[in-house]
Steps between C-alpha positions, in 0.01 A plus 500: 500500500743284699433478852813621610480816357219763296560716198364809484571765224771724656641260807469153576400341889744199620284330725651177575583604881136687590218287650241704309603536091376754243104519543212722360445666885840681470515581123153662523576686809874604313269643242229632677650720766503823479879668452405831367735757683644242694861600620545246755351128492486204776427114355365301822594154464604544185628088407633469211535853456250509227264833667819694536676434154126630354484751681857625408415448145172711530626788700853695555453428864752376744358187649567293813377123519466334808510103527528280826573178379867486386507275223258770321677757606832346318266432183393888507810579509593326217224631274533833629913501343406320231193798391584775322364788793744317745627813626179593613369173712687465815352140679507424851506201708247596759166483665254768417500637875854517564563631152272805576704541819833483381470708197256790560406691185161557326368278172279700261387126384485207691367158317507144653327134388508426911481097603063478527461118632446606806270194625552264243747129537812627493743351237762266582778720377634757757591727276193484265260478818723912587411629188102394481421522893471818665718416773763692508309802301119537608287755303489684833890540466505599131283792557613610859869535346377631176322776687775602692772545124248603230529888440185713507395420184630163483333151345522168654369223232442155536360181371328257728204278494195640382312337825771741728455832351227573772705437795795641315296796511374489868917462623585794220250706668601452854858578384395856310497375110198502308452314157525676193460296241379111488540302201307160497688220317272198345662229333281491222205684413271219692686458850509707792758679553767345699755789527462874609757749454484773691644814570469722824644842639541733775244775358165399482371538112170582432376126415683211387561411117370141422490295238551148349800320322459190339824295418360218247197527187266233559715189344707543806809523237518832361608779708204798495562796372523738800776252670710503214480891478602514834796292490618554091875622625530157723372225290697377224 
């Protein structure tokens, strides 16, 4: 891998203009979300364009990604015309709450890796500190406008700090979504787990599916099993 850009099997991410590059957050949540039935799709924050190119090549949904910072957006862009479901990624340069605004419609899927340093230093880089701090996109945002353009039966999934996913939880509540499933992600078979991804909708489900992914066997090298099963059409 070169640092200015990521191979994947069917597309490759230029990320020499995005303050955040090619990570395991977004490629797990590209795999993980669920797209079943999905006719419509909205990427918050989408970078890179990495969540939205996935989620083209998973689904035959048309998909809308959303990015604020413009030098991302231009790199999205790029990507997007450069995959091969370009015809069915449109990318916008736009916040999150003006975006829901402007172009009212509903998402049967909506899937974000939102900015979660919400107390920590801040960065020296401007554009870096955008797309890590909450900012400009608080949790409380994500899910109020979520809310208001999933359809009845629509998803919203996420990946954020494992440490957040109660108070994720508390805001989704207060805004009408409940979670669904909950999938705990441990670095290796000895940590804690240090991501959560999430998913949440409108209809309240009769308890929420959870369970436990584990990204590296015990000699920290070797991918485990389960994480290469779930992202076998990414990885090269």
């Amino acid at each position: 891998m070169s640092n200015t850009y990521f191979a994947f099997k069917q597309f490759v991410i230029n990320q020499d203009r995005c303050a955040m590059k090619v990570g395991t957050d977004g490629v797990l949540l590209g795999a993980w979300a669920n797209t079943e039935g999905a006719g419509r799709i909205l990427d918050v924050g989408t970078g890179s364009g990495l969540i939205a190119i996935m989620m083209a090549q998973r689904s035959e949904a048309l998909i809308d990604a959303v990015e604020i910072d413009r030098e991302a957006y231009l790199q999205a862009m790029e990507n997007v015309a450069a995959c091969p479901w370009k015809d069915r990624i449109r990318v916008y340069h736009d916040s999150l709450q003006h975006f829901v605004k402007e172009f009212p419609g509903l998402y049967d899927v909506i899937v974000s890796n939102p900015p979660y340093f919400r107390r920590s230093l801040k960065p020296p880089s401007a554009v870096r500190s955008l797309a890590r701090h909450d900012d400009r996109l608080s949790y409380e945002s994500l899910l109020f406008c979520s809310a208001q353009v999933l359809t009845k039966q629509g998803r919203l999934a996420v990946i954020i700090p494992a440490t957040e996913i109660t108070r994720l939880a508390e805001i989704a509540y207060f805004h009408g979504l409940y979670p669904s499933q909950q999938v705990m992600i441990k670095p290796s078979p000895d940590k804690k787990p240090s991501r959560c991804l999430a998913e949440f909708t409108l209809e309240r489900t009769k308890g929420c599916k959870e369970s436990v992914l584990i990204i590296r066997d015990k000699d920290s090298v070797s991918y485990h099993e389960e994480c290469k099963k779930l992202t076998k059409d990414y990885y090269l």
